[in-house]
MDTraj code that builds the backbone (N, CA, C; nanometers):
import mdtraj as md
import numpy as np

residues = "UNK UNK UNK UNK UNK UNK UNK UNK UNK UNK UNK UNK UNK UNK UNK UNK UNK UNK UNK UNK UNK UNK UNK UNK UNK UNK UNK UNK UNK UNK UNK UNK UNK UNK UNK UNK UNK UNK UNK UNK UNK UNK UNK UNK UNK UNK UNK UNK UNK UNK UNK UNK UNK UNK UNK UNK UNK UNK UNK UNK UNK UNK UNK UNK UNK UNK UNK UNK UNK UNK UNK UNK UNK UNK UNK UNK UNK UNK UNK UNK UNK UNK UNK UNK UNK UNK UNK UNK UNK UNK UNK UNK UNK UNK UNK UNK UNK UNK UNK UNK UNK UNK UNK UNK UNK UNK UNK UNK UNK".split()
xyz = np.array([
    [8.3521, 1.6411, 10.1520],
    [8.4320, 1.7142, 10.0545],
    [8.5642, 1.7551, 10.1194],
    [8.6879, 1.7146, 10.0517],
    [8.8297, 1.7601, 10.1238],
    [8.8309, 1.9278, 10.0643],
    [8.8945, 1.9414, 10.2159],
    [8.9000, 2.0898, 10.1947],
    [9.0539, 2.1444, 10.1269],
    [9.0662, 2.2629, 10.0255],
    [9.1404, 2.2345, 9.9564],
    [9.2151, 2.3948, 10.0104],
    [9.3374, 2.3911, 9.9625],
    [9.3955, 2.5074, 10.0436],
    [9.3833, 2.6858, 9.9487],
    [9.3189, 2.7930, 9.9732],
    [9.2713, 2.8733, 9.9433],
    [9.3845, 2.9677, 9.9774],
    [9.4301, 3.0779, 9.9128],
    [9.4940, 3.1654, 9.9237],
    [9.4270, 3.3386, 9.9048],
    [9.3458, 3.3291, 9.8919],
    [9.1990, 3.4632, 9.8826],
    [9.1420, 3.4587, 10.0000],
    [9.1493, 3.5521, 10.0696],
    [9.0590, 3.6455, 10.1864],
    [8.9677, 3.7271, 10.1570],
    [8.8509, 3.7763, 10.2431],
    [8.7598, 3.8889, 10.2288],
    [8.7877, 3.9927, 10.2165],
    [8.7823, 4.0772, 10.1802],
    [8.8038, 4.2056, 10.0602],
    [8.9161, 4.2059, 9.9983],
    [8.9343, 4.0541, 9.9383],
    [9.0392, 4.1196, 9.8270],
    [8.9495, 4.1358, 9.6931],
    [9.0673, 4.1432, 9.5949],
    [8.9973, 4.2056, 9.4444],
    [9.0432, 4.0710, 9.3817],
    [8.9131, 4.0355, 9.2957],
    [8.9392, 3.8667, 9.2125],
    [8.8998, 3.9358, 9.0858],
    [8.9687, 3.8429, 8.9892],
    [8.9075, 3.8632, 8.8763],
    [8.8611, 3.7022, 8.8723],
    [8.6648, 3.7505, 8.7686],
    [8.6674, 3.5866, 8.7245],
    [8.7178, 3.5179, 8.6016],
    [8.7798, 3.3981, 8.5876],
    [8.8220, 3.3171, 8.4865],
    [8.7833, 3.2420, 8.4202],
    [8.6655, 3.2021, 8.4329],
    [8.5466, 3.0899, 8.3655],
    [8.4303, 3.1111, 8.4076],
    [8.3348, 3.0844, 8.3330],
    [8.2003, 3.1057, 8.3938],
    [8.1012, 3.2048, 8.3135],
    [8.0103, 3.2178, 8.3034],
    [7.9314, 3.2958, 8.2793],
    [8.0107, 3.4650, 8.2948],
    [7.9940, 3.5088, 8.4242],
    [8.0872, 3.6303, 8.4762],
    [8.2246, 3.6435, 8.4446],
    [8.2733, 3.5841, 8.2908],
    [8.4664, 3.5798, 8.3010],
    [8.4500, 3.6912, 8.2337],
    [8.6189, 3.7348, 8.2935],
    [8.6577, 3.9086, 8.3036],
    [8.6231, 4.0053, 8.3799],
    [8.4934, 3.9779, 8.4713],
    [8.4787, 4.0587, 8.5086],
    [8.5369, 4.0659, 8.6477],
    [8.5590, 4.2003, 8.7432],
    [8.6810, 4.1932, 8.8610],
    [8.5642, 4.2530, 8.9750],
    [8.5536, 4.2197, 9.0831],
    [8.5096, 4.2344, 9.1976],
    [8.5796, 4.1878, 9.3227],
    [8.5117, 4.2205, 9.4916],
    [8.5332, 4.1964, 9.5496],
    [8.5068, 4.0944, 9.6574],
    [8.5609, 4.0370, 9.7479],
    [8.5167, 3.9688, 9.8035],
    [8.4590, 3.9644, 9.9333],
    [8.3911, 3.9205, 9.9294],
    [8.2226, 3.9557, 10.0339],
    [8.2644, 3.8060, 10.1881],
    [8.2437, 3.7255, 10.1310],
    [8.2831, 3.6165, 10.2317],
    [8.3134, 3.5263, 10.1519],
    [8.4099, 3.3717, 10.2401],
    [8.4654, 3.3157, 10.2025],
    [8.3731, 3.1705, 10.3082],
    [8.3164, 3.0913, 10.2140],
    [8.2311, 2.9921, 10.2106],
    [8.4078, 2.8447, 10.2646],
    [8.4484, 2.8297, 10.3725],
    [8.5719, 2.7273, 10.3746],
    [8.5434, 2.6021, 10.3288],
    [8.4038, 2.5617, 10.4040],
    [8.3537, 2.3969, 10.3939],
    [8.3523, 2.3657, 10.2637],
    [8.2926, 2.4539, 10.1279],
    [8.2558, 2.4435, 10.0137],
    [8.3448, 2.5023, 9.9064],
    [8.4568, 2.5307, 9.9633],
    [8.5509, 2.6285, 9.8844],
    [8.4979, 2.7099, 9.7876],
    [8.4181, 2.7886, 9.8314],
    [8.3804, 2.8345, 9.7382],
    [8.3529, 3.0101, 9.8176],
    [8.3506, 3.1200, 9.7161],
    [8.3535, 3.2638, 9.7579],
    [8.2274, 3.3542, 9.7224],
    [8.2181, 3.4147, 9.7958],
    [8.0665, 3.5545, 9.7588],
    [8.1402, 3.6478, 9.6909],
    [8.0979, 3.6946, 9.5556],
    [8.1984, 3.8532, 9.5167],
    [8.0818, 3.9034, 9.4953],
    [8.1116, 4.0504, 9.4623],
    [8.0367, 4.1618, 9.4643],
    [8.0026, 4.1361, 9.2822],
    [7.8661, 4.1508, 9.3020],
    [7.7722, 4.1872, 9.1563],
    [7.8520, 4.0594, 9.0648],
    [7.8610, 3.9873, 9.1212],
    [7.9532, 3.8453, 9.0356],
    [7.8626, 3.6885, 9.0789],
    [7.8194, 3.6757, 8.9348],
    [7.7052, 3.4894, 8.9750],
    [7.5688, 3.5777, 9.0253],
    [7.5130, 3.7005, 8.9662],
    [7.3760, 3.7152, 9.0501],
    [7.2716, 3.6275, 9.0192],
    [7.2119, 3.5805, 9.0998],
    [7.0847, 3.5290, 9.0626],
    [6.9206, 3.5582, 9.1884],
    [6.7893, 3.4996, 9.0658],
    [6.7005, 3.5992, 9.1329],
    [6.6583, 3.4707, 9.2111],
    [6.5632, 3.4809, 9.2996],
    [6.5374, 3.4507, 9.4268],
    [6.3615, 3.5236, 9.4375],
    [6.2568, 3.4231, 9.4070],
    [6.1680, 3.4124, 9.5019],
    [6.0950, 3.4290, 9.6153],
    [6.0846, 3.5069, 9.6445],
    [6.0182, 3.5002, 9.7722],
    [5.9064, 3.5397, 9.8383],
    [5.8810, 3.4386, 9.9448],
    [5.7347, 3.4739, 10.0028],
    [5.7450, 3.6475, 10.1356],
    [5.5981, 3.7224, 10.1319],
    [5.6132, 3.8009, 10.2049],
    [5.6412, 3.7347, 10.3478],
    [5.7141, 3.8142, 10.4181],
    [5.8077, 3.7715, 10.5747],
    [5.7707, 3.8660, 10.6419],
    [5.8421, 3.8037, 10.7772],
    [5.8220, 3.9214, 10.8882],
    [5.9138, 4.0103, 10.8605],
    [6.0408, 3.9656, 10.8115],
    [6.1823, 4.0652, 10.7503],
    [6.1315, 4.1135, 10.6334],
    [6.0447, 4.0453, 10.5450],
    [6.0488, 4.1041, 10.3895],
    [5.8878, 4.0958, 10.3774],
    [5.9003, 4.2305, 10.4445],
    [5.7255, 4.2965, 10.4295],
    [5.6447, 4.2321, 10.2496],
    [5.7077, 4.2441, 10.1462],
    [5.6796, 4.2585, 10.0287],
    [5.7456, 4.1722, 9.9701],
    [5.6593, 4.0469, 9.9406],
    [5.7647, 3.9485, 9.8569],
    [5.7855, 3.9612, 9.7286],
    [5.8509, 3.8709, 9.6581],
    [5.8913, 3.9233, 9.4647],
    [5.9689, 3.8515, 9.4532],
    [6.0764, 3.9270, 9.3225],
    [6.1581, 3.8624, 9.3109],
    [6.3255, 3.9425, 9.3544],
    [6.3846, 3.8327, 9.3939],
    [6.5504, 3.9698, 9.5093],
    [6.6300, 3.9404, 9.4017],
    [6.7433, 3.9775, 9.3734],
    [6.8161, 3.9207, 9.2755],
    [6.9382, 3.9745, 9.3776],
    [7.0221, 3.8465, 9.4045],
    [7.1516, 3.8010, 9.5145],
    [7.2706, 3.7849, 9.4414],
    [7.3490, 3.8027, 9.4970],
    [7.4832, 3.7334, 9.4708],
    [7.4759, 3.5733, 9.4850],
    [7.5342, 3.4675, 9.4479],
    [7.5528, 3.3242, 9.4116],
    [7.6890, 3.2774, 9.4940],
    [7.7520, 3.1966, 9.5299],
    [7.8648, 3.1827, 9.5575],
    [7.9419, 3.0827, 9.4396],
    [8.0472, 3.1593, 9.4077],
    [8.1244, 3.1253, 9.3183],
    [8.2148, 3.0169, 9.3453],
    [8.2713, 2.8896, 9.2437],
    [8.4013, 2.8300, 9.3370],
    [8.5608, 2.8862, 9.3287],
    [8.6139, 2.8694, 9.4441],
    [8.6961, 3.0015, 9.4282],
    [8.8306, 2.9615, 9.3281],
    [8.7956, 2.8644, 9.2439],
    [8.9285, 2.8020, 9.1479],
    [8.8804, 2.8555, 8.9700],
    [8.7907, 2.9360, 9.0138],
    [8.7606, 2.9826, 8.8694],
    [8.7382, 3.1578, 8.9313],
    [8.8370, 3.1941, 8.9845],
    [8.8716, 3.3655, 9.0156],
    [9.0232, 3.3203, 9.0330],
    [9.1029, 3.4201, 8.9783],
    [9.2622, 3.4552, 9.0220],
    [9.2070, 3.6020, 9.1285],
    [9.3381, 3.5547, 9.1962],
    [9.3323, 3.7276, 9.2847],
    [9.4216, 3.8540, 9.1785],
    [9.4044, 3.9285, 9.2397],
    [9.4820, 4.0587, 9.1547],
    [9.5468, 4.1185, 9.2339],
    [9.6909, 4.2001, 9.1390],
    [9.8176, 4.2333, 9.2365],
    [9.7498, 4.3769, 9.2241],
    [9.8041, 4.4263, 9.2754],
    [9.7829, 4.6000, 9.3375],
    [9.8779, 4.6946, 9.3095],
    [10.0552, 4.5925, 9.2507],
    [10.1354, 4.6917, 9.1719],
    [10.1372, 4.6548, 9.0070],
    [10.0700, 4.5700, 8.9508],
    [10.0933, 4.5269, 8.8687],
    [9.9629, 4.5255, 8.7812],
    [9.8673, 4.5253, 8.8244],
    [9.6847, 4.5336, 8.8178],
    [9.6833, 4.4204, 8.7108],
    [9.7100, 4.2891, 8.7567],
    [9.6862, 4.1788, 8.6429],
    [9.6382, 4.0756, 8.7369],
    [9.5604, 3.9895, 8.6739],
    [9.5330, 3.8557, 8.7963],
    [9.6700, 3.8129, 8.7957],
    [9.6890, 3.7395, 8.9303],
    [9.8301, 3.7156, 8.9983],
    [9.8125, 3.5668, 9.0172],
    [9.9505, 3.4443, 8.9805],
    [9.9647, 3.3323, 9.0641],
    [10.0108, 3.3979, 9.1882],
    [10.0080, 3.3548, 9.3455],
    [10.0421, 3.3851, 9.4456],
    [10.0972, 3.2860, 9.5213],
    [10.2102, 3.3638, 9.5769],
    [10.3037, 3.2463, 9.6549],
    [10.3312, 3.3170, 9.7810],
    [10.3768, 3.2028, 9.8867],
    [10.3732, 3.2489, 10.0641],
    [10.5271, 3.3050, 10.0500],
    [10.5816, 3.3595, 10.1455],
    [10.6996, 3.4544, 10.1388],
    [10.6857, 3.4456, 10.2980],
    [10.8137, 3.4013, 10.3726],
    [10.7688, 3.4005, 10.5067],
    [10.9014, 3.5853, 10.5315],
    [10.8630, 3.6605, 10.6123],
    [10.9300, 3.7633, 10.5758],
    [11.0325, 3.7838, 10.7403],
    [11.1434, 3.8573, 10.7581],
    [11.2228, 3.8572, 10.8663],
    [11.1812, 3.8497, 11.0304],
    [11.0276, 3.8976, 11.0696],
    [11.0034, 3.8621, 11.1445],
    [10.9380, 3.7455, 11.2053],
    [10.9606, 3.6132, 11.1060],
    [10.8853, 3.5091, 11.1083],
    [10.7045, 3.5347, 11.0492],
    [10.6959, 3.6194, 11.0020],
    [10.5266, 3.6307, 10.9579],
    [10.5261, 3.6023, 10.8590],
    [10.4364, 3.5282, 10.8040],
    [10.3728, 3.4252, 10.6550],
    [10.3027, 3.5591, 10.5501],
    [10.3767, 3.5856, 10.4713],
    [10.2473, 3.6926, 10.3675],
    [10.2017, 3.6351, 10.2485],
    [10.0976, 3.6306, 10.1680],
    [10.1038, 3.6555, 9.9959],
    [10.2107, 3.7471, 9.9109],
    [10.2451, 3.6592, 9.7960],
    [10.3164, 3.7862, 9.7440],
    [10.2704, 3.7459, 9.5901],
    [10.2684, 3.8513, 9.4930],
    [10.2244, 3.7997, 9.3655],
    [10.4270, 3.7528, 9.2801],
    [10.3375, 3.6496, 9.1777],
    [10.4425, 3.5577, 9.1707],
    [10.5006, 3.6451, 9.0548],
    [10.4380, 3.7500, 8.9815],
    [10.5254, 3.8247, 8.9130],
    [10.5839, 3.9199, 8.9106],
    [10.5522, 4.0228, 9.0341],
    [10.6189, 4.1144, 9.0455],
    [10.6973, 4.1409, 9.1740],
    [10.6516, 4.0324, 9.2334],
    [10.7124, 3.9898, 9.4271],
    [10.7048, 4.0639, 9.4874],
    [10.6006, 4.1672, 9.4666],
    [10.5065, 4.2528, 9.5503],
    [10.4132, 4.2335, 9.6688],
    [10.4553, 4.2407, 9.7667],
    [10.3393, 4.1844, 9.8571],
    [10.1986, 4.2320, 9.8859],
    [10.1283, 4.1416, 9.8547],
    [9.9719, 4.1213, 9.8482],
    [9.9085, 4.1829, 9.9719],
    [9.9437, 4.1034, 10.1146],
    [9.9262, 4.1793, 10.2364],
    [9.9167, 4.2871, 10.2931],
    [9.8484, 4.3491, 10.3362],
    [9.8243, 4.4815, 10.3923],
    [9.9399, 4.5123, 10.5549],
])
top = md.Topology()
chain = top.add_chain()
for i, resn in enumerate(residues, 1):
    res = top.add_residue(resn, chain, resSeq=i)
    for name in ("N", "CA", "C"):
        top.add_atom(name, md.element.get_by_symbol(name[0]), res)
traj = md.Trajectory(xyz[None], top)
């Protein structure tokens, strides 16, 4: 699978755009590179099986987070609170940031 170029990091705020979960906004947990695809918070849960373990005294059923692909979440701006297209902005000291493409607010911490 070619790996495709991702602009979302771990703890930012996504909203989802398709899917079962669209509209709803969470965060991001980890970022899956090989599979492009992302973990968000309480977003794609599904339940899970399982036998009793040495970790999981009491088996049942767990209900997990799913990993989402990350082309059906926009990220969200932080001055503007809307999902954001995002574009690179290289800034005066030579450093690369995000910036959202509508309010040219930078995304970066």
């Amino acid at each position: 699978m070619k790996r495709q170029q991702c602009y979302i990091k771990k703890d930012d705020k996504v909203k989802v755009i398709s899917g079962k979960d669209r509209g709803k906004i969470g965060k991001v947990l980890k970022v899956l590179q090989g599979q492009n695809r992302l973990l968000v918070e309480k977003i794609n849960m599904v339940k899970r099986h399982t036998k009793p373990s040495a970790q999981n005294r009491q088996g049942g059923i767990i209900e997990t987070e799913a990993p989402i692909h990350w082309s059906n979440v926009m990220l969200m701006c932080n001055k503007c609170m809307t999902p954001a297209r995002v574009t690179m902005k290289r800034l005066e000291d030579g450093k690369k940031v995000r910036a959202c493409k509508k309010c040219n607010e930078i995304i970066d911490a």
